[in-house]
N, C-alpha and C positions, 0 to 999 in steps of 0.2 A: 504493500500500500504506500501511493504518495506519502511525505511527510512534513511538518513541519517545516522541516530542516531543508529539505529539499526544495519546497517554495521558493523561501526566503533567499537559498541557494542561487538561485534563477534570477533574482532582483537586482537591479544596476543600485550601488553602493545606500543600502538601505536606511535611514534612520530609526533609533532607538524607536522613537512613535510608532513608524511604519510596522518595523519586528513585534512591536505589542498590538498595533489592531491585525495583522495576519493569525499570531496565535490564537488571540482571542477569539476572531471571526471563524477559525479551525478549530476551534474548541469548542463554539456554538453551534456550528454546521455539524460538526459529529456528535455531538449530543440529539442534536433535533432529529436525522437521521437511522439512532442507535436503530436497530432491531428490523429497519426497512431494506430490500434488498433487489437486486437488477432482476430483470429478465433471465440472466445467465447465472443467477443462484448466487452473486457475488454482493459485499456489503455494501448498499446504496452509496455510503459516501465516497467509494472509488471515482468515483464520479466526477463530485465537485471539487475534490483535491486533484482530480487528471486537469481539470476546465482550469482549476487556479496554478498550477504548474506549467501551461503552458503559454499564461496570457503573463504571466512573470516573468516566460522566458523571450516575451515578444515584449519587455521592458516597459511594460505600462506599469499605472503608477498603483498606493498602495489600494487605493478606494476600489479601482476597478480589480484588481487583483482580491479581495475581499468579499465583493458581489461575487466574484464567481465562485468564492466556497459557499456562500451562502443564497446562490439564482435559483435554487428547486425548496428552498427553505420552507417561504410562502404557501408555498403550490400544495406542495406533497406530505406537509409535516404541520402539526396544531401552530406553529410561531406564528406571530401577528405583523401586522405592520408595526404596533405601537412599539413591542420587545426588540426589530430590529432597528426601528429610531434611536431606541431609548437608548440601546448599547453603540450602536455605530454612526447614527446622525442621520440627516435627513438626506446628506449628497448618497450614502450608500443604500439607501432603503430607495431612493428615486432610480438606480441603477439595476437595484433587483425587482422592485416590480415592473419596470421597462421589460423585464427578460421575462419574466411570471406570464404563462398563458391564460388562460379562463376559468382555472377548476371553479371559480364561485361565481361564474358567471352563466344566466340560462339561455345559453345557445346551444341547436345542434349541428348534427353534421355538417352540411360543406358549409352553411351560414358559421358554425361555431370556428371552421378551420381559416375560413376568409379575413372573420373577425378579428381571431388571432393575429394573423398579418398586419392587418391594421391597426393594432392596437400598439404593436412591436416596432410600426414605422412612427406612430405619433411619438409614441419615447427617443424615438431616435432622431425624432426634428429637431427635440432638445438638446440631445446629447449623444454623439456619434458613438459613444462606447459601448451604449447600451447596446450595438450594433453589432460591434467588435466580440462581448461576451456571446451573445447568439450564435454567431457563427462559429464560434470557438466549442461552446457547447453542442450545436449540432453535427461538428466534426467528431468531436469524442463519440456522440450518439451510434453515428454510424460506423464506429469500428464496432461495433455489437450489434449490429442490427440481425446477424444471421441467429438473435436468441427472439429477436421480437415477431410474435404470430404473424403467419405464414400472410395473411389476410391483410395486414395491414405494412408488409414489406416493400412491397411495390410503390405503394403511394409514398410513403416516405423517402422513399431513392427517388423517384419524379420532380417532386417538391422541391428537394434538395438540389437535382438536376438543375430544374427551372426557374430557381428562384435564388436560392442560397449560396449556389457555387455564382450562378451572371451578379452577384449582389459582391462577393469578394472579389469578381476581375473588375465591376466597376469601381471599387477602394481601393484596388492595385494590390490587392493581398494575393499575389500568383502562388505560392505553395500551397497557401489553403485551399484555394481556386482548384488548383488540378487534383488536391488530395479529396476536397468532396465527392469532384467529377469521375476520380476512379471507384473509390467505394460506391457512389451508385450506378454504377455502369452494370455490373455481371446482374442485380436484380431488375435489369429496363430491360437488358437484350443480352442473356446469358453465350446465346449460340455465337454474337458477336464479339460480347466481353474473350469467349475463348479463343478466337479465329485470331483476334487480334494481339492478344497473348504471346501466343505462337508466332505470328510475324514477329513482334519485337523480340523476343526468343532467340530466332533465328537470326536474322537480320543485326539484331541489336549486338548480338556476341559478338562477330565477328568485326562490325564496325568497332565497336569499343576495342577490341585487342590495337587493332589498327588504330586508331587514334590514341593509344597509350604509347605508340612507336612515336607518333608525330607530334605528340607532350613535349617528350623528352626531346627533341628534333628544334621545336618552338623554344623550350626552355635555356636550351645552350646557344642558340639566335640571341634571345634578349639580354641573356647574360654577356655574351661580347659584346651585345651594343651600349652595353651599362646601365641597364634596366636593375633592379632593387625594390624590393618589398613590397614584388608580384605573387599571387601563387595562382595555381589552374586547376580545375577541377572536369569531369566528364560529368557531362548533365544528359539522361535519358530523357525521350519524350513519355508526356503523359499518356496512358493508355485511352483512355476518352479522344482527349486530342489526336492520337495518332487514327484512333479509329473515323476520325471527321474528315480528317486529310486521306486516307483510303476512300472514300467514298467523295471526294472533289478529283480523287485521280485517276476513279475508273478500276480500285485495286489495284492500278500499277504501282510494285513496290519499290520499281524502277527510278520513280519520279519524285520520290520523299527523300531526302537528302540530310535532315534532321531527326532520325531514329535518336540518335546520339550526336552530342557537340561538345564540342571545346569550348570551355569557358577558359577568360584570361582575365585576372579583377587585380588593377593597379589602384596603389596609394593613389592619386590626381587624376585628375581632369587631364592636365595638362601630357599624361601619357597613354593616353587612349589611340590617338592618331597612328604616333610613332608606334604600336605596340602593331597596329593594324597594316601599316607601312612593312615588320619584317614578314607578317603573315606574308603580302602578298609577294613579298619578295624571294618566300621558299616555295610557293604554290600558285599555281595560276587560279586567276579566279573566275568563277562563270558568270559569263555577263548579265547583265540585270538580276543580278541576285543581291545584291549590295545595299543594305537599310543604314541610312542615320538618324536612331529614338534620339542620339544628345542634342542633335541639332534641330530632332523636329520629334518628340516625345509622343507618346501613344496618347492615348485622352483620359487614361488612368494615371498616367506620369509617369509610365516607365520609360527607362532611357536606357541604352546601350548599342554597341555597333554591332551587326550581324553582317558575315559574309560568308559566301558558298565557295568551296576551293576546293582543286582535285588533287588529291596527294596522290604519292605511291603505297601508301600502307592501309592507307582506309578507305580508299576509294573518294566517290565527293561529297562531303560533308560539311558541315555548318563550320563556324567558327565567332565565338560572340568575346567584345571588350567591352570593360565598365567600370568603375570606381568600385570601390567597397560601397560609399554610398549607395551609391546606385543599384550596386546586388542586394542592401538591406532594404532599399525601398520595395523591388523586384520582388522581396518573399512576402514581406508582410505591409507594402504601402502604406495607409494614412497612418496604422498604426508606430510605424517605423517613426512618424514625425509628432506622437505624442507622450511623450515620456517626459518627466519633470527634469531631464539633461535638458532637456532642449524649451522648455516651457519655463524653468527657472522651477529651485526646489519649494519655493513657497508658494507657488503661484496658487491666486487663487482660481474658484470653480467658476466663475465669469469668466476669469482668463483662458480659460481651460477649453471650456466652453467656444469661445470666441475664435481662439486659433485654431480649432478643428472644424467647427463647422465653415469657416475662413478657407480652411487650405481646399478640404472637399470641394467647394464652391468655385474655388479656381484649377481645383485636377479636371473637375467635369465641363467642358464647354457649354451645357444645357444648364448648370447651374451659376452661372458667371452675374446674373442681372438676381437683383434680388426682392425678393415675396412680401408686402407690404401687409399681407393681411396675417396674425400671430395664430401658429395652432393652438388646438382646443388640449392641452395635456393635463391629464389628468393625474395630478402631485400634490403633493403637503402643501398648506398654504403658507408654510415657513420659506420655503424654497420658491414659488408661484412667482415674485417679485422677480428674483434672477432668469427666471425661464422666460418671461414676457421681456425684459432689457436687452435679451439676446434675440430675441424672435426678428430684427434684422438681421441675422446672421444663418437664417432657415436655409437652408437652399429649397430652390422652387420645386423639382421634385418627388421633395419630401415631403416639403407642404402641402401638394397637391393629394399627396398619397393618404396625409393624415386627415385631409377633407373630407377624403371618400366613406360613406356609409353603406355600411353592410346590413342584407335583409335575406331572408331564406330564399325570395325569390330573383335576388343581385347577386351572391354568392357567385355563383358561377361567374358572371360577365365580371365581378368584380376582380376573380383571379386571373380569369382570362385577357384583361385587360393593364394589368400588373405584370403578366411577361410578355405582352406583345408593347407595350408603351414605355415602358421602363428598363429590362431586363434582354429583353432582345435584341441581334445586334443591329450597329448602329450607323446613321451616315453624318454627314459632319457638312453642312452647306454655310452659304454666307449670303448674309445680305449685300447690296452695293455699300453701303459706306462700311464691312470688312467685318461683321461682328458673326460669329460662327452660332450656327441653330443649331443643336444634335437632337435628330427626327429617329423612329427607327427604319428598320431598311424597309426601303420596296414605299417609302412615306410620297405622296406627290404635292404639288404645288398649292393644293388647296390644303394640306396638312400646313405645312408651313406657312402660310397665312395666316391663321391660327393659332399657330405656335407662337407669331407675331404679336396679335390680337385680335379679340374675338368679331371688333368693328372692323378690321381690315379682312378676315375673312366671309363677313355679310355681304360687303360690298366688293368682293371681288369679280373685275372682269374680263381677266386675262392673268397671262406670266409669261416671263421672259427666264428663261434659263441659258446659261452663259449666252445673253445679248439678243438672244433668237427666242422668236414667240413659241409658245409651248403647250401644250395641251392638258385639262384641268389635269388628268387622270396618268400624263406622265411621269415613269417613276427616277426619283432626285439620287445622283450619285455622290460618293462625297466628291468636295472640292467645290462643286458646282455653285453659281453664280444667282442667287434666287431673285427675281424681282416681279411685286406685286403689283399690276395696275389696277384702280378701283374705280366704280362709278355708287353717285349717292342713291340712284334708281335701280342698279341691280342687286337682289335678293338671292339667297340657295333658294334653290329645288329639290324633287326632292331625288333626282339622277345625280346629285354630288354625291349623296348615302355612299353610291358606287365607287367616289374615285374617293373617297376619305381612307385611311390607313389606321389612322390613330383615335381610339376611344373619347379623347378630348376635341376635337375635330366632328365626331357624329355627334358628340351631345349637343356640341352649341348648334349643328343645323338642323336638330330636332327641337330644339327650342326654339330657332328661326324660324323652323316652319310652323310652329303650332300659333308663334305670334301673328307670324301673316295671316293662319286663316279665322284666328281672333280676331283682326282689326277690323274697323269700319274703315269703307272704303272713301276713301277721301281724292280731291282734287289730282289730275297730273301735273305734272312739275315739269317744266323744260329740262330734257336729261342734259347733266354739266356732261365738260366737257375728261375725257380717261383723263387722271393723275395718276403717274408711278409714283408710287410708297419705298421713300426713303428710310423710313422709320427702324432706329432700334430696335430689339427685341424687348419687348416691356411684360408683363405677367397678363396672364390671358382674364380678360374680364370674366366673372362669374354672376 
């Protein structure tokens, strides 16, 4: 069993306080706990001492390291809100009922699972971590899931699939990311999970041997060129991943080139180049294969060079440079930039608060402008004052997400609308004056008017994509160049239904439409003459 000691172990240079609320909060979690037990016959608190060892070891600070011995407390065991105020304050009791499902709440099925969702984003408008312990916890969940009833395995690897793992690539937490996506992989598609296996099996050995020749090959390059206080490592592909790229390739195993990769992590910035300069000078490289994340970052914020080169020993394979930075972002992202090193050791929960939802804000392109309207969270009215002074600091989002209300007969549209609007993947366009919209794929021009604002997409009467007129229902790539022209006489119909992509897009022209065929009909107007919309992306009216 986790311990103590081992916790504490995992914590960046802990203080006296911090080592006395961990004990404690482990001394309360296993008391509350005592006699309760897993699915797999093992003692319940294995659990939350795994959740609290490894958000310790992803250096976050003590409060959230503390929820997480204590995130099933609530839920699953007689403790109160009041006894876990009383003992740890109100930031640590705001944390764990963030992560607390619904035992006391009377919803059922898919209404009660939607719920959930939404209950677990509204905590997270406030405070990104409550976000952080979730996923943390649903990773541990699923190393065990082959004890939880056969009935309800499935759906749980889905969930996780669809919601959980696209929620850590969009925080830039990539290790958690692939490690969900391989645990629920063999309960989606077993026959696949195994096919795939076996490719990397096969495949994977022999490239690794071969790229352990051209480590060693790389390593005695940067050592003549006076390189220092590099080191390399072989990084497999994920099995999810690798299974997605077999199916973009047609099953040619011909054409995946990253089974396995060389990784190369320097002290600086400033040797990332030079480091990529001897790759290419012991190995040719294949052309267009060649990515710059430092110089133009993913939308997660990961950053690192990627090139494809042909050795003699491993055939042609990937090869990636980055910072240490940059490889701690790459495992654990927002979480890697919240840790009281870098927040200051006193900082307070405003502060805390502030730089996380801050950075999230500017990792995501779709959350860059900010949500004017404060979620409804529901907290201690000690703490209510700090969640409302930070509620500038929402990303839209989230916001959006904590709006949303759930009904037995929304449930479904409400999930369904939560990975195709949110979690799905994604395109990255721009208005004329430069400001980037992130729609998801396959989103068209009448989406992103909308995503604009809700008056520019009422009166929408045309689009222009990079410069050339466009059709409502074409679909936006990224890069692409959006521009809205409007007239004050044209209205949806109700043939946009068709070209809309995004959940927030049919509502407001279901709403349009229902006003039109409310209104009294009034005088014509001489139609003005088309204006193109310059306009910012601003929060979409409601």
């Amino acid at each position: 069993m986790t311990t103590v000691k081992d916790i504490i172990g995992e914590m960046v240079s802990p203080s006296p306080e911090d080592e006395t609320l961990i004990r404690t909060a482990y001394d309360f979690a296993k008391k509350a706990h005592e006699g309760h037990q897993r699915y797999s016959g093992e003692p319940y608190f294995l659990h939350p001492a795994a959740v609290a060892k490894q958000l310790a070891s992803m250096h976050l600070d003590a409060q959230t390291v503390a929820a997480g011995l204590l995130h099933d407390a609530i839920e699953d065991t007689d403790t109160t809100d009041e006894a876990v105020a009383q003992v740890f304050g109100d930031e640590v009791l705001f944390l764990v009922r963030g992560v607390t499902k619904l035992g006391r709440h009377k919803y059922r099925g898919a209404e009660r699972h939607a719920e959930s969702l939404r209950r677990l984003l509204v905590a997270t408008s406030a405070d990104i971590r409550v976000l952080i312990i979730k996923l943390v916890d649903r990773y541990h969940n699923m190393t065990t899931l082959e004890y939880v009833p056969k009935h309800k395995q499935r759906r749980i690897a889905l969930e996780t699939m669809e919601i959980f793992a696209p929620i850590a690539d969009r925080l830039g937490m990539g290790r958690l990311k692939r490690e969900l996506e391989d645990l629920a992989f063999p309960y989606i598609d077993p026959d696949a999970y195994r096919h795939t296996a076996e490719v990397r099996k096969l495949m994977g050995k022999e490239t690794e041997e071969g790229l352990a020749h051209a480590k060693k090959t790389l390593q005695r390059e940067l050592v003549r060129r006076g390189l220092t206080g590099f080191h390399t490592e072989i990084r497999m592909k994920g099995l999810w991943s690798l299974h997605q790229k077999l199916k973009r390739k047609h099953d040619d195993i011909t054409q995946i080139h990253d089974i396995a990769a060389l990784r190369v992590i320097v002290p600086k910035l400033e040797d990332c180049y030079p480091v990529l300069g001897a790759i290419h000078a012991l190995w040719k490289p294949l052309p267009g294969n060649f990515k710059d994340y430092i110089a133009f970052p993913k939308p997660n914020g990961y950053q690192s060079l990627h090139t494809t080169v042909v050795t003699g020993d491993a055939g042609t394979v990937e090869m990636q440079v980055r910072t240490e930075e940059m490889h701690r972002h790459a495992q654990f992202g927002i979480a890697s930039h919240m840790t009281y090193k870098t927040l200051g050791k006193n900082a307070p929960k405003a502060s805390f608060e502030r730089f996380s939802l801050a950075w999230i804000r500017g990792l995501i392109p779709s959350l860059l402008h900010l949500s004017k309207r404060d979620a409804v969270v529901e907290t201690s009215p000690k703490i209510a004052h700090t969640e409302k002074s930070n509620s500038a600091f929402m990303p839209p989002w989230l916001s959006e997400l904590a709006e949303a209300h759930t009904s037995i007969t929304g449930a479904d549209e409400f999930i369904t609308g939560l990975k195709e609007d949110f979690f799905s993947h994604r395109v990255f366009v721009f208005t004329p004056m430069g400001d980037v919209v992130d729609l998801p794929i396959r989103s068209t021009p009448i989406d992103f008017a909308y995503a604009i604002h809700s008056d520019i997409g009422n009166h929408m009467q045309g689009a222009k994509v990079n410069g050339k007129l466009a059709s409502f229902d074409s679909p936006l790539a990224n890069g692409d160049i959006v521009e809205i022209l409007t007239r004050k006489t044209v209205h949806p119909t109700t043939k946009w239904l068709e070209y809309a992509r995004t959940t927030l897009a049919r509502r407001h022209i279901r709403t349009a439409l229902m006003e039109i065929d409310a209104a009294v009909p009034t005088e014509k107007t001489r139609p003005n003459t088309p204006t193109a919309t310059r306009a910012r992306p601003r929060r979409t009216r409601r």
